[in-house]
VOPAGU-2260 file (C-alpha; in pm, 1 decimal, decimal comma):
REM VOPAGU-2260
SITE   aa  ch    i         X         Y         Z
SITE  UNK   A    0   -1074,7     162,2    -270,5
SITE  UNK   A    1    -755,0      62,1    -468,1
SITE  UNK   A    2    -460,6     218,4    -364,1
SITE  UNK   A    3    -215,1      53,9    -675,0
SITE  UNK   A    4      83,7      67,7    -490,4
SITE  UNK   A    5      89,8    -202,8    -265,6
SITE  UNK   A    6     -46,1    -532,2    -366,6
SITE  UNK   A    7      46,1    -845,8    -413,1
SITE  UNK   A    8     199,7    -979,4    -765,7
SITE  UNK   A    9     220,1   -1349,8    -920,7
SITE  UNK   A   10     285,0   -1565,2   -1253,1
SITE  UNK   A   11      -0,2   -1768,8   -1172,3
SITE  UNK   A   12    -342,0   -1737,3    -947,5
SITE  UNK   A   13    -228,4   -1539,0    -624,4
SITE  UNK   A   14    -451,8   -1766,0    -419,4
SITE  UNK   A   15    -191,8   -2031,0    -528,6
SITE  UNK   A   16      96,2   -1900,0    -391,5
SITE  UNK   A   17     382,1   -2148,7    -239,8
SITE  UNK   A   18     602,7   -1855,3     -68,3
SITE  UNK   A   19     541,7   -1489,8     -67,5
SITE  UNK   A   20     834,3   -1264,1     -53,9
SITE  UNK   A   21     787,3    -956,1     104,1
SITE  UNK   A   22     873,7    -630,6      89,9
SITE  UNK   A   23     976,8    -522,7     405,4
SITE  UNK   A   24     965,8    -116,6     343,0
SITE  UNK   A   25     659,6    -126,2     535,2
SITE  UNK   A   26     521,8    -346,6     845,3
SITE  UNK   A   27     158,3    -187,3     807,5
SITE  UNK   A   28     120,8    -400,3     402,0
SITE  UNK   A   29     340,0    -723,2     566,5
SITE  UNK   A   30      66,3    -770,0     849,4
SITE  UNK   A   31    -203,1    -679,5     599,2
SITE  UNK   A   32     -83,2    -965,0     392,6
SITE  UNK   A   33     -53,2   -1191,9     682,0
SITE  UNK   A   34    -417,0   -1050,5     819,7
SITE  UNK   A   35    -572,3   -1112,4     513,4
SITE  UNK   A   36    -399,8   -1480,3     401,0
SITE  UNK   A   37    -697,6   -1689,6     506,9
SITE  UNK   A   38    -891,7   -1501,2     276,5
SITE  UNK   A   39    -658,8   -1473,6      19,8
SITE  UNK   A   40    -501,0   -1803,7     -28,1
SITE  UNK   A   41    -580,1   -2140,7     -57,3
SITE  UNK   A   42    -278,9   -2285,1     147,7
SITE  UNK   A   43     -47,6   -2160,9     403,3
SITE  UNK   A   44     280,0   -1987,1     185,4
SITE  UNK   A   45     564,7   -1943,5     373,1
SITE  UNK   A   46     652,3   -1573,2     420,3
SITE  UNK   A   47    1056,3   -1495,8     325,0
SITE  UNK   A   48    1121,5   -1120,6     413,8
SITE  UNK   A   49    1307,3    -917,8     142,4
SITE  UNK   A   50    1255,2    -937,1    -250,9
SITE  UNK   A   51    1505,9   -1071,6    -539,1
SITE  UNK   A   52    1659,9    -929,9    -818,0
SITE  UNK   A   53    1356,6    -916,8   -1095,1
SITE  UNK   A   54    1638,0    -951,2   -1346,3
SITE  UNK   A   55    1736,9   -1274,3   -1224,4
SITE  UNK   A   56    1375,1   -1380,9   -1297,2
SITE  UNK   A   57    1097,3   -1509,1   -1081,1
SITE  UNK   A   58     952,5   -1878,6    -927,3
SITE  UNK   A   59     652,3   -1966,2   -1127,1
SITE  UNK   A   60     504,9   -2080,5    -759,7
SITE  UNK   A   61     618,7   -1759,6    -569,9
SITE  UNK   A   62     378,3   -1423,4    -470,0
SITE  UNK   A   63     547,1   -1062,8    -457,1
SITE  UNK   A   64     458,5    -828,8    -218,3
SITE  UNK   A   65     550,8    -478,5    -402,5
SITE  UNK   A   66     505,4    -187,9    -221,2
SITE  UNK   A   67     529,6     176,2    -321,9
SITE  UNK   A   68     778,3     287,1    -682,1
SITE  UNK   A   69     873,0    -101,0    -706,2
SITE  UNK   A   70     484,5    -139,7    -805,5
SITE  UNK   A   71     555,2      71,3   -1123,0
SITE  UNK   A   72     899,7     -52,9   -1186,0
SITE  UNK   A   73     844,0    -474,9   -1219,0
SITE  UNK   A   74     404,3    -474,1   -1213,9
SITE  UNK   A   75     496,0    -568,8   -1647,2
SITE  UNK   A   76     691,3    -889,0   -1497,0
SITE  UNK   A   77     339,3   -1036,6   -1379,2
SITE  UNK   A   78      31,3   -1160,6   -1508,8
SITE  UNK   A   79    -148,1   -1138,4   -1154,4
SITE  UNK   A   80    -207,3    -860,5    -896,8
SITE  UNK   A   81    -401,5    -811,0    -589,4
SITE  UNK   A   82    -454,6    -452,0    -471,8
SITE  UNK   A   83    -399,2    -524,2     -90,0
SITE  UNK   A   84    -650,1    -210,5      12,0
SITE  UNK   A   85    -915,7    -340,0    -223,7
SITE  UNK   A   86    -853,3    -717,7     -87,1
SITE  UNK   A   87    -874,8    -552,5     249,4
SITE  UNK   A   88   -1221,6    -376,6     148,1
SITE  UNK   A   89   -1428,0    -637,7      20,4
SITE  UNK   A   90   -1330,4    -850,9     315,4
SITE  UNK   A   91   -1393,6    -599,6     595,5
SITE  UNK   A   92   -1628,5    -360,3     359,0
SITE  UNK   A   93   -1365,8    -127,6     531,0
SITE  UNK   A   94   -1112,2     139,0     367,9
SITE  UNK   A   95    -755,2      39,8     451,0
SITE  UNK   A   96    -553,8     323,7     659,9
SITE  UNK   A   97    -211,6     248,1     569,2
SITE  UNK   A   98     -40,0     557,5     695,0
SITE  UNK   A   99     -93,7     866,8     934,3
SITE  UNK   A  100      66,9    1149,0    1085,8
SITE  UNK   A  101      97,3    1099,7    1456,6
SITE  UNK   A  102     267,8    1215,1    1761,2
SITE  UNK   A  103     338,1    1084,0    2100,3
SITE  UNK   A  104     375,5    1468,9    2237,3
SITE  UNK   A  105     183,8    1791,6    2186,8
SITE  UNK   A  106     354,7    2008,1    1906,8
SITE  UNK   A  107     325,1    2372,0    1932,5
SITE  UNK   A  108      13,2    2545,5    1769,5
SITE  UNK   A  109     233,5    2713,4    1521,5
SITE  UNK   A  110     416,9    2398,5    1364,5
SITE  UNK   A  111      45,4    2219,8    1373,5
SITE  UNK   A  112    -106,9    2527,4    1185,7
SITE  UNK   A  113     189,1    2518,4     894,7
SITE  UNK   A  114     127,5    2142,8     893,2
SITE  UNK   A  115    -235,6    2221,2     807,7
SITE  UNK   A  116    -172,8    2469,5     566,7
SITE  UNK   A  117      79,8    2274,5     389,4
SITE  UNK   A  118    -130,2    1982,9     337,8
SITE  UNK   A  119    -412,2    2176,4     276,0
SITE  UNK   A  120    -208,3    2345,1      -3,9
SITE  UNK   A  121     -59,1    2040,2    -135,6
SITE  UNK   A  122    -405,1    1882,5    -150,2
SITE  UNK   A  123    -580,9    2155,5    -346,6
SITE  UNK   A  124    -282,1    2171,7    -653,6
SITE  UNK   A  125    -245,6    1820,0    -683,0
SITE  UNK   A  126    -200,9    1905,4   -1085,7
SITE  UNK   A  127      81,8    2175,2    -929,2
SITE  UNK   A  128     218,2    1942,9    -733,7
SITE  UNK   A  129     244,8    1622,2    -971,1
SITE  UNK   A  130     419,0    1822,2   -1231,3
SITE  UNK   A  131     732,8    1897,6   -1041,9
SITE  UNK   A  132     725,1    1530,0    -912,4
SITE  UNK   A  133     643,6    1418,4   -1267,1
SITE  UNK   A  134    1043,0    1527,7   -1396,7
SITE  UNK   A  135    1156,8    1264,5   -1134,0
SITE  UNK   A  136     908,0     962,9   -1216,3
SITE  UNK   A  137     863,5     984,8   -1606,0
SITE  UNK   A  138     697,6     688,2   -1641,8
SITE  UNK   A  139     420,9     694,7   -1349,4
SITE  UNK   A  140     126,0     867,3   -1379,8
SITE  UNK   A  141     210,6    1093,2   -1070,9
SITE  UNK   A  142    -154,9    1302,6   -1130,9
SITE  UNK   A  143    -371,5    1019,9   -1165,6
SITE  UNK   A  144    -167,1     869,6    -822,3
SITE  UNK   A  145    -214,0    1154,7    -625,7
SITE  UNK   A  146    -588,7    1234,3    -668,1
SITE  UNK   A  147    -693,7     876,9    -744,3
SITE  UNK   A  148    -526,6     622,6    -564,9
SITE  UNK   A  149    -430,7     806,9    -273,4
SITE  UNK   A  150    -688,5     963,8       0,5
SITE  UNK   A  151    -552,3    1239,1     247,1
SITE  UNK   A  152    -872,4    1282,6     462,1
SITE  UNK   A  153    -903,6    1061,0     811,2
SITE  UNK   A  154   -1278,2    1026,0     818,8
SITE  UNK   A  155   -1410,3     843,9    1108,3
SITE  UNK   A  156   -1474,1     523,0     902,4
SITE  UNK   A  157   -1128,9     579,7     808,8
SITE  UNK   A  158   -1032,5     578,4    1248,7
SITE  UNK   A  159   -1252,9     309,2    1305,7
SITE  UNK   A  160   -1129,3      56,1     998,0
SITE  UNK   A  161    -743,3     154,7    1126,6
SITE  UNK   A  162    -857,8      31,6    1472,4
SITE  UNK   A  163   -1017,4    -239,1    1399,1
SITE  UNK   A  164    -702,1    -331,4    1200,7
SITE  UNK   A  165    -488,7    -252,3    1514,2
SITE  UNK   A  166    -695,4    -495,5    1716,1
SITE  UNK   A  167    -652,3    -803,0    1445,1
SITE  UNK   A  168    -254,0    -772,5    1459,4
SITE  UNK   A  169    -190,5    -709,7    1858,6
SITE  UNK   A  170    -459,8    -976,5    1965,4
């Protein structure tokens, strides 16, 4: 499943990339990229952490990794993306995981129970939701983003593709 907002962006054929600059906002999408290079490109790029300045232009041989607003912001600068969650899918016929809640303590029954009920809340009015979001992004489709591209259930495919994920970057 696409996810739209982290992928991989390019002036020519991404499997070409020299370098790929990444966005370091979020480790989970830089060792996806690395995880999924052999399959991706036809050479080894070199990795340079951080992005430029879009306005200063960008190398005709160079890959973006864009993650999150940024995707919505410069994606009309490229002629190429890769959605890294559907890269991720038809090489693992997986779902990518790339966030959860966890915790390294119990929490108290109370603050879990809110928890629920806020998500459960948030999940069920997305069209609520996205329209007081909506003032602050005016030009992303903050609806469509919510109930399309992003999936707030942790099915057990879900658990096992996030393991098996786990495994590929600590081994």
């Amino acid at each position: 499943e696409e996810v739209y907002t982290v992928a991989l962006f390019s002036n020519h054929p991404i499997e070409e990339a020299v370098c790929v600059h990444l966005d370091t906002h979020s480790r989970t999408s830089v060792a996806l990229t690395k995880v999924l290079a052999n399959s991706i490109f036809k050479r080894t790029p070199v990795y340079m952490d951080g992005i430029p300045h879009f306005e200063e232009g960008t190398c005709y041989d160079d890959c973006y990794l864009l993650i999150g607003d940024k995707v919505f912001e410069y994606e009309h600068l490229f002629r190429y993306k890769l959605d890294l969650a559907l890269a991720w899918k038809k090489v693992t016929g997986m779902p990518f995981v790339f966030a959860v809640w966890i915790g390294n303590k119990d929490l108290p029954s109370a603050f879990l129970r809110d928890f629920d009920r806020a998500l459960s809340y948030g999940t069920h009015h997305i069209p609520e939701v996205s329209r007081h979001i909506q003032a602050e992004y005016p030009g992303i489709p903050v609806q469509k983003y919510l109930s399309h591209y992003i999936q707030f259930d942790l099915t057990e495919e879900k658990r096992k593709a996030a393991e098996y994920f786990l495994q590929l970057i600590t081994s």
